[in-house]
SETIRO-980913 format. One line per 5 residues: number of its first residue (from 0); their letters; for each residue z, y, x of C-alpha. Coordinates in nm, 4 decimals, padded with zeros to 6 digits. Each point is the difference from the previous one (the first is absolute). Last residue first. Layout:
BEGIN
NUM = A = Z:Y:X; ...
***
This chain:
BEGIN
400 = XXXXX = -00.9488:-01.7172:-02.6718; -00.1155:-00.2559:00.2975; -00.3678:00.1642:-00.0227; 00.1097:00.3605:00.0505; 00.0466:-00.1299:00.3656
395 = XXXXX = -00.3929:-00.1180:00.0778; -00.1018:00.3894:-00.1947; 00.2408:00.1653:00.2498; -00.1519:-00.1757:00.2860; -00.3710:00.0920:-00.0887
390 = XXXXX = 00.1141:00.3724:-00.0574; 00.2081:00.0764:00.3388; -00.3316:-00.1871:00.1278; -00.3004:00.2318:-00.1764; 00.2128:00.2992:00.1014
385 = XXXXX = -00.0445:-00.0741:00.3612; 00.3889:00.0534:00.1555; 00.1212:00.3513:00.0531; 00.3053:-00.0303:-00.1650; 00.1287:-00.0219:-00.3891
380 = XXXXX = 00.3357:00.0372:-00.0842; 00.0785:-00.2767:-00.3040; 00.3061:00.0658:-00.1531; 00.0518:-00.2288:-00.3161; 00.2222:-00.0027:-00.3178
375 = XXXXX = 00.0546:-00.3013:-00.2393; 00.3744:00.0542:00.0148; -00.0835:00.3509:-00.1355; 00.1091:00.3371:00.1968; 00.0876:00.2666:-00.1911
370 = XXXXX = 00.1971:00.1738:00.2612; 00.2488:00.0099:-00.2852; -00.0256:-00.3563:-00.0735; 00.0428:-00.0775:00.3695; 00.3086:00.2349:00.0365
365 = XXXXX = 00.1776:-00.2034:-00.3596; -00.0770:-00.3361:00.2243; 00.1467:00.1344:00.3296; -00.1884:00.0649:00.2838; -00.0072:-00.1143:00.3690
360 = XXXXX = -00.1213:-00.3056:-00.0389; -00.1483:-00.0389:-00.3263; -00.2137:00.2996:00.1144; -00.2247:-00.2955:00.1947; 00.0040:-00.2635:-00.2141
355 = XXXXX = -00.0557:00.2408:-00.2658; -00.2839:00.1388:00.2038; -00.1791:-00.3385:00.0857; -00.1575:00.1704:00.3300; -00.3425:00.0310:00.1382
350 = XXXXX = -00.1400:00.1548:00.3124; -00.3434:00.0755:00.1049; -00.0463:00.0695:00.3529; -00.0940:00.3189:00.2009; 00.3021:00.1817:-00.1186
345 = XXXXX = 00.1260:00.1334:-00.3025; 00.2363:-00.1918:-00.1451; 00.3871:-00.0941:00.0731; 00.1622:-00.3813:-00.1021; -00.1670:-00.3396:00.0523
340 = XXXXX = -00.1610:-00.3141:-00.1689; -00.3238:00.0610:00.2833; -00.3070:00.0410:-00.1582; -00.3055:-00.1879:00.0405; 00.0826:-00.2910:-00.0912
335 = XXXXX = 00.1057:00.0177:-00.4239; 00.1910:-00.2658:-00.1769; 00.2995:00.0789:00.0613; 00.0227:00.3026:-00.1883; -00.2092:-00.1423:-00.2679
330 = XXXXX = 00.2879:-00.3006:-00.0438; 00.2743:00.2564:00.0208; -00.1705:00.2414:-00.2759; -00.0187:-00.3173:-00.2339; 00.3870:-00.1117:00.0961
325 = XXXXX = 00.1142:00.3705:-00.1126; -00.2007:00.0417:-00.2709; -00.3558:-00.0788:-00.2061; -00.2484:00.2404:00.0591; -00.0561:00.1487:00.2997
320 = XXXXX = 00.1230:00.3563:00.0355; -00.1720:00.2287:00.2337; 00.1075:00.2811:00.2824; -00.2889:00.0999:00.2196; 00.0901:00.2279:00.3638
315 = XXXXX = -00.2391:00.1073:00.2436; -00.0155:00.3364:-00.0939; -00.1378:00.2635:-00.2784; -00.2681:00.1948:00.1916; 00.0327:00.4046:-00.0358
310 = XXXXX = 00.3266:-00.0029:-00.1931; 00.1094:00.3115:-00.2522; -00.2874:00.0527:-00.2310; -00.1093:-00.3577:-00.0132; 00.3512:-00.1678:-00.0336
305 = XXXXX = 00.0306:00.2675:-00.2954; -00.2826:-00.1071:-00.1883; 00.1015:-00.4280:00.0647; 00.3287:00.0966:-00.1528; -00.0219:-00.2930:-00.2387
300 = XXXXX = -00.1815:-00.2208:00.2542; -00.3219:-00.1203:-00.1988; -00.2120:00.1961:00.1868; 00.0958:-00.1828:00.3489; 00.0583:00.1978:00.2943
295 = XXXXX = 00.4169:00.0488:-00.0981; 00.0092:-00.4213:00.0020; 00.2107:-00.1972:-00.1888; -00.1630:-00.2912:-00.1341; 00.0658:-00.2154:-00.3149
290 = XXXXX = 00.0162:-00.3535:-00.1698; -00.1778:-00.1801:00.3248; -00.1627:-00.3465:-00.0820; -00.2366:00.1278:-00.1634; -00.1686:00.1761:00.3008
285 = XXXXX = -00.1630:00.3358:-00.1012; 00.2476:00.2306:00.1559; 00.1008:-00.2134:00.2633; -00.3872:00.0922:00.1441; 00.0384:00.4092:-00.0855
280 = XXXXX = 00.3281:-00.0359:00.2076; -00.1953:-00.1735:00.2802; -00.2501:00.2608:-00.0321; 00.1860:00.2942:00.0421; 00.2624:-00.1703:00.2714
275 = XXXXX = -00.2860:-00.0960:00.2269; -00.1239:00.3840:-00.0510; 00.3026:00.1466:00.0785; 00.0686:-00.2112:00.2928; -00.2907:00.0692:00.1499
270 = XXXXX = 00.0311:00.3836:-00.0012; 00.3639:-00.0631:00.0849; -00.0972:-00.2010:00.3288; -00.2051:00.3274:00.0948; 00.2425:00.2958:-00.0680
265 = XXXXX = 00.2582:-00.2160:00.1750; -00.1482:-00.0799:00.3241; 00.1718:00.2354:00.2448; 00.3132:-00.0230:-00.2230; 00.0686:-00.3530:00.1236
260 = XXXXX = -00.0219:00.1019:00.3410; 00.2647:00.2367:-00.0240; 00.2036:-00.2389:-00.2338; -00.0468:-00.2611:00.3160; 00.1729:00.3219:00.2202
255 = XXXXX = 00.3077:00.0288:-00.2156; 00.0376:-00.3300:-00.0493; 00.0457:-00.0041:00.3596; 00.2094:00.2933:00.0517; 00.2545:-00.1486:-00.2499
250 = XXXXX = 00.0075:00.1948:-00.3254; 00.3785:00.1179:-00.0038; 00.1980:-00.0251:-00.3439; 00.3077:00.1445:00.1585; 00.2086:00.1470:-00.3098
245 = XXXXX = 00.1133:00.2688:00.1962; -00.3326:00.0501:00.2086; -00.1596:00.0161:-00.4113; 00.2647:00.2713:-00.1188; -00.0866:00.2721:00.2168
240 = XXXXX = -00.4288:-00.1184:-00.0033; 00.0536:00.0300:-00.3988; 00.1314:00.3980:00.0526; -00.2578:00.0523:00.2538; -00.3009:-00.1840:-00.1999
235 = XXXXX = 00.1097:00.2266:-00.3419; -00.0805:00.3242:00.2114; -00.2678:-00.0783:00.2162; -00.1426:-00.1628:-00.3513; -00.0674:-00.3326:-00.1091
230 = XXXXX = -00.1311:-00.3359:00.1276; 00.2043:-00.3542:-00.0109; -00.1391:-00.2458:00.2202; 00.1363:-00.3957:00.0244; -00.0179:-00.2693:00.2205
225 = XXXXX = 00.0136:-00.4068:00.0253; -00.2845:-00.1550:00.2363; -00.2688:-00.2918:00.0125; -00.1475:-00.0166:-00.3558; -00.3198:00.1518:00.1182
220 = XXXXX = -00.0270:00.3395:-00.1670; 00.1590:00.2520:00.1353; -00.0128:00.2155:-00.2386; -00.0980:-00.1909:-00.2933; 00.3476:-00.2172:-00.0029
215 = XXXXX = 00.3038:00.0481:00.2876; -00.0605:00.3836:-00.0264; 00.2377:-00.0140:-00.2730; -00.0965:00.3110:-00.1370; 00.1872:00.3268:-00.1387
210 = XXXXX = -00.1418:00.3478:-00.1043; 00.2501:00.2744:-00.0627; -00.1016:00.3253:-00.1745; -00.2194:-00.0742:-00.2461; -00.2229:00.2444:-00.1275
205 = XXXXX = -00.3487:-00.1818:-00.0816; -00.1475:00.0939:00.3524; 00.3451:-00.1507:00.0985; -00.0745:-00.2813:-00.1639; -00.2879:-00.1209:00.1807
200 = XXXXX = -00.1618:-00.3313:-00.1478; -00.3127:-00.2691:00.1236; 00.0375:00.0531:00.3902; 00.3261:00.1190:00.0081; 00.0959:-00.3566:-00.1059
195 = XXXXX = 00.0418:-00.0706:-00.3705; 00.2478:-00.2854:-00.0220; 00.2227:00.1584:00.2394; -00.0122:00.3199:-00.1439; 00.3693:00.0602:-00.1334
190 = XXXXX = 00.0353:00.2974:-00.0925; 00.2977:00.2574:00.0285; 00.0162:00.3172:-00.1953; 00.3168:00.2427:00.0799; 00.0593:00.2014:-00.3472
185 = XXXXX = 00.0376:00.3556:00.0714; -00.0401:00.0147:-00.3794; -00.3344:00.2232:-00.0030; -00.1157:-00.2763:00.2423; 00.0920:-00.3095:-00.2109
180 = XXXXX = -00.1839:00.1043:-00.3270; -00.3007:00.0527:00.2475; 00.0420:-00.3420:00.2359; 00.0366:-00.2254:-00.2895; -00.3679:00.1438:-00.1620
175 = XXXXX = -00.0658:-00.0742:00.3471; 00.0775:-00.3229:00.0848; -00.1187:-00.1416:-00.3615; 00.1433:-00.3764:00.0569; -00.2019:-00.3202:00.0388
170 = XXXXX = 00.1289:-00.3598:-00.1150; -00.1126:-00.2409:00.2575; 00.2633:-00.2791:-00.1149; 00.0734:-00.0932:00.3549; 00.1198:00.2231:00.1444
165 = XXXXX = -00.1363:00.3516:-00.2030; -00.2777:00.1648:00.1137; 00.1540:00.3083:00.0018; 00.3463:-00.0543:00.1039; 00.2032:00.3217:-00.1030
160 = XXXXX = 00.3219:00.1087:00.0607; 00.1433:00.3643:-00.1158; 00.2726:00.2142:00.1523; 00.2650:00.2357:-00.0627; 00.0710:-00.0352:-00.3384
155 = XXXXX = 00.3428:00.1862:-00.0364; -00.0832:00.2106:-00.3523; -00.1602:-00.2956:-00.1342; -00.3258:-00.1534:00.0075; -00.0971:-00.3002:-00.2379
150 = XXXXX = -00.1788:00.1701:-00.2777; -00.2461:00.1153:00.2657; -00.0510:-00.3204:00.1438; -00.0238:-00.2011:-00.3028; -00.3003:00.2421:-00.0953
145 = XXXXX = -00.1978:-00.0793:00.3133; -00.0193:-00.4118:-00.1673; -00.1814:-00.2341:00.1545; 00.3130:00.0468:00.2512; 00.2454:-00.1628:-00.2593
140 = XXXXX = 00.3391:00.1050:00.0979; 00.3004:-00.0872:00.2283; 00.2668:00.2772:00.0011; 00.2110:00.0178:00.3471; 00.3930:00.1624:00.0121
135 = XXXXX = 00.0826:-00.0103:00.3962; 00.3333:-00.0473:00.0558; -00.0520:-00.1954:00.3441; 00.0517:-00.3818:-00.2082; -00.2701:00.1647:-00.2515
130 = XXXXX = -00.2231:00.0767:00.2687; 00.0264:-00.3617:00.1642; 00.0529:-00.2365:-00.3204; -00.3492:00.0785:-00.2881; -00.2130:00.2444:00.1728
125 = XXXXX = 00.0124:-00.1442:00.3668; -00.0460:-00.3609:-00.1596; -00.2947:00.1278:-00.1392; -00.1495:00.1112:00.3582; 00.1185:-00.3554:00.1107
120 = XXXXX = -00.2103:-00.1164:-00.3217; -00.2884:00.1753:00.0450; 00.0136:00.2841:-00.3115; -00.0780:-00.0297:-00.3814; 00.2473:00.1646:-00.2284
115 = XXXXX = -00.0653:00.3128:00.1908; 00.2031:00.2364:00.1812; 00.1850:00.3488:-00.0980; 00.3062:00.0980:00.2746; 00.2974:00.1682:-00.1440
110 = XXXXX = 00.2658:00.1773:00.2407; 00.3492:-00.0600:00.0140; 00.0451:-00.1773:00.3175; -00.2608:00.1203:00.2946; -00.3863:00.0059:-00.0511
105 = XXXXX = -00.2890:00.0828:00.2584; 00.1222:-00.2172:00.3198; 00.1006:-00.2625:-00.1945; -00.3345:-00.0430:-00.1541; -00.1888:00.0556:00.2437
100 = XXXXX = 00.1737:-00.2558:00.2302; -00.0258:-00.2861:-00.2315; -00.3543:00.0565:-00.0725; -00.1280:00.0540:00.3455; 00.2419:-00.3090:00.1207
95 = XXXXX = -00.1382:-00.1929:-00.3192; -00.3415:00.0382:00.1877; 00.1632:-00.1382:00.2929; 00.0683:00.1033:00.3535; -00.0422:00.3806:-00.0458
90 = XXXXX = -00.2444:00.2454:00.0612; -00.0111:00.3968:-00.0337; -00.2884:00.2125:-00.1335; -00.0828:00.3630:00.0193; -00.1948:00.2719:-00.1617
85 = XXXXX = -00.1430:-00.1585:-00.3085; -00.3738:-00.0969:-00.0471; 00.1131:-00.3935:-00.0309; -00.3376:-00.1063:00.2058; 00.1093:00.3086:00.2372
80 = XXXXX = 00.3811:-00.0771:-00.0292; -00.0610:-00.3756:00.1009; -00.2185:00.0615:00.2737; 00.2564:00.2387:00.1450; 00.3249:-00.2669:-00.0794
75 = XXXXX = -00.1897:-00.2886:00.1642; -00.0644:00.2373:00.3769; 00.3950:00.0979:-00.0246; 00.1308:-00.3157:-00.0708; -00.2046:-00.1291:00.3447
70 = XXXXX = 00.1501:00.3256:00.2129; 00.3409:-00.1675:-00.1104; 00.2639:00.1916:-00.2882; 00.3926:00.0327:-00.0595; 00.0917:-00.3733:00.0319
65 = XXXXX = -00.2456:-00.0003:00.2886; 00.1883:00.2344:00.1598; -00.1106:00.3492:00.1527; -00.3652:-00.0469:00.0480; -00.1378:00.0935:-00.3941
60 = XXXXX = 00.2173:00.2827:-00.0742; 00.1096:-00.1159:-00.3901; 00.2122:00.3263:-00.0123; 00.0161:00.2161:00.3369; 00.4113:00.0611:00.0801
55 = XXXXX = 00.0088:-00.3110:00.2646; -00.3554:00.0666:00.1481; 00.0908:00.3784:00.0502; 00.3071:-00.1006:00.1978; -00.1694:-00.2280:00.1734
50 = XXXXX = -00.2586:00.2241:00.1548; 00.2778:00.2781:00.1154; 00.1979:-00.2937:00.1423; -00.2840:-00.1171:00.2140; -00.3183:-00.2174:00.0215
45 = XXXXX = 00.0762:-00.1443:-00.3535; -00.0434:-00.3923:00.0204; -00.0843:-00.2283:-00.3389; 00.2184:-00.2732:-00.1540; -00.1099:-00.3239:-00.1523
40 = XXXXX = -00.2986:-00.0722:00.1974; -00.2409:-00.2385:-00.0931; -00.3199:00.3586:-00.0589; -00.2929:-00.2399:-00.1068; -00.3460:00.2039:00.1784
35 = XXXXX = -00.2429:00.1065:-00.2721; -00.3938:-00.1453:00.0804; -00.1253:00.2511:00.1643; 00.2223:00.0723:00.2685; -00.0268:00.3471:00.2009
30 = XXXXX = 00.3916:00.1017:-00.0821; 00.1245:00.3179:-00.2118; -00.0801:-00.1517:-00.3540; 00.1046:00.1665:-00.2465; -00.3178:00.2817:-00.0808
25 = XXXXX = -00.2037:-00.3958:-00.0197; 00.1844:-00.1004:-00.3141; -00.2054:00.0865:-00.3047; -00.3418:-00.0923:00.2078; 00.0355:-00.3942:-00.1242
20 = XXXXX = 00.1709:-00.0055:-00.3262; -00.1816:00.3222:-00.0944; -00.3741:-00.0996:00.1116; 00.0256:-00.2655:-00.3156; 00.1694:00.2167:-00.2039
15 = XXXXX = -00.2645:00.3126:00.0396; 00.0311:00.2719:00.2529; -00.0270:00.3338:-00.1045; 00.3387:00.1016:-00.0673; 00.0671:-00.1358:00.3955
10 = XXXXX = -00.1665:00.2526:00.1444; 00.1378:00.3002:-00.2312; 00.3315:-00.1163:00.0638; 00.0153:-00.0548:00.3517; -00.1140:00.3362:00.1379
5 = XXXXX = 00.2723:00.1060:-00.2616; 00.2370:-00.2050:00.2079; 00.1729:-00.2368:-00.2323; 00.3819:-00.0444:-00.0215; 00.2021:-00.3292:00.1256
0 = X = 00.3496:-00.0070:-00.0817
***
């Protein structure tokens, strides 16, 4: 795993985000390229048997095998640690790869893992057949409420999940009155901070200990790759890096490198996308047409207080409920032309998605009421597009309702 110089530590402590994602990785690089070279090579030469040796016994060395690590990984998993502020990163194909292969990694049969009634659904599905399938006992509660935690651990509670926001319902959880009851414990926190980005939330300044992402969304940004992140500890990365080339969820050295260059200009799409999302929330808000938005930025969110001490920007993301139902919600859906009718969020265009039609799929009824999620339900992720349009077309489609 990688480790800091302490030359390198006090230099990069005083850069801001937007220098961060791209100074963070410049100690890496060993070639005269400014723009990162893409590293297509599977397996990596030692110069003798001394060399290899070493290779073959160093965790996550990043020119052994690509399955192991590439010299591209290693440049996404710095940035990622600095915007994180934890030691180390490692990447993964998939967001649901980071997930997956935390989670497995951290808990073996006959331990009890605490996770919300409100997850994304694959991360739900996790909770509800995979662990339980492993012997793995796992208590859903209400993450609006820190007291359900507490009264949920037991004697072998080993870890906690958290999604804070929410997918898609945007509820927000307490990170680190979780994080205290769960460190006198020896309670591992995971979070969830795809909806945040590092940009507007750091858990691990609020105690977690495992940070996930699928890097497929804010991080890199343009709709054009599948990855995830999950940043931790030297300690908790090596024994998640053991069971992560076992379970083979490589990031491809290509989606590697375009989730380089996505990170280069995160700080500055999010401080659009923040304040697209503000106003377009604030916008539903007074529509009649619209019986509610979810939105942490908004005052009238019921943890709006906490979303403001714990997030510094609250994302691109707006959940509403038209009124009417199902066929209502299908007809405003359609309606609208900016927006592409597709999954994921976070990237330079708006998206929008029917999300019963879209949970329907994968989830049972009895899951759906438990994610709370309404057959009038929207996700709308908002992109960089001129505020006055993303509001013009939304206005033409709340006409058909």
């Amino acid at each position: 795993m990688n480790k800091r110089s302490h030359h390198e530590e006090r230099i990069l402590d005083s850069f801001q985000n937007e220098t961060l994602v791209i100074h963070a990785d410049d100690a890496v690089t060993n070639d005269r390229t400014v723009a990162p070279a893409i590293y297509y090579s599977a397996t990596f030469r030692a110069h003798n048997a001394t060399e290899f040796a070493d290779m073959a016994k160093t965790p996550h060395h990043p020119q052994y095998y690509t399955r192991y690590g590439n010299p591209v990984h290693e440049r996404v998993e710095k940035v990622m640690a600095e915007l994180e502020g934890t030691e180390t990163a490692l990447v993964t194909g998939s967001g649901m790869g980071a997930i997956s292969t935390t989670l497995l990694a951290l808990v073996s049969a006959g331990d009890h893992v605490i996770a919300q009634t409100r997850h994304y659904m694959s991360t739900a599905k996790i909770m509800d057949e995979m662990l339980p399938r492993f012997g793995v006992e796992v208590t859903l509660v209400e993450q609006a409420d820190v007291t359900a935690f507490a009264e949920a651990i037991r004697p072998n509670t080993k870890l906690i999940m958290l999604e804070t926001p929410a997918n898609p319902t945007l509820v927000v959880t307490d990170i680190a009155a979780v994080a205290e009851m769960a460190r006198s414990r020896g309670i591992i926190v995971v979070v969830d901070n795809t909806f945040a980005s590092p940009i507007n939330q750091r858990p691990h300044d609020l105690g977690a200990d495992v940070i996930v992402h699928s890097a497929t969304k804010y991080l890199g940004g343009h709709h054009d790759l599948t990855a995830g992140v999950i940043c931790t500890s030297e300690a908790l990365a090596e024994r998640i890096w053991h069971t992560h080339i076992s379970i083979g969820a490589v990031l491809s050295p290509m989606d590697a490198w375009l989730l380089l260059r996505g990170l280069r200009t995160l700080p500055i799409r999010m401080e659009r996308i923040n304040a697209n999302a503000l106003a377009l929330a604030e916008f539903l808000e007074a529509q009649p047409q619209v019986e509610r938005v979810y939105y942490p930025g908004l005052a009238s969110h019921p943890q709006h207080e906490l979303a403001k001490r714990q997030m510094r920007g609250f994302g691109a993301v707006i959940a509403f409920a038209i009124k009417g139902g199902y066929e209502e919600t299908e007809r405003f859906v359609s309606a609208l032309k900016l927006p592409p009718n597709a999954v994921s969020l976070g990237g330079v265009d708006s998206l929008v998605v029917h999300t019963a039609a879209m949970w329907g799929g994968v989830m049972t009824e009895e899951q759906m009421r438990t994610a709370g999620i309404p057959t009038n339900f929207v996700r709308y992720s908002v992109g960089l597009e001129h505020i006055e349009d993303l509001k013009a077309d939304l206005l033409q489609a709340l006409q058909v309702v």
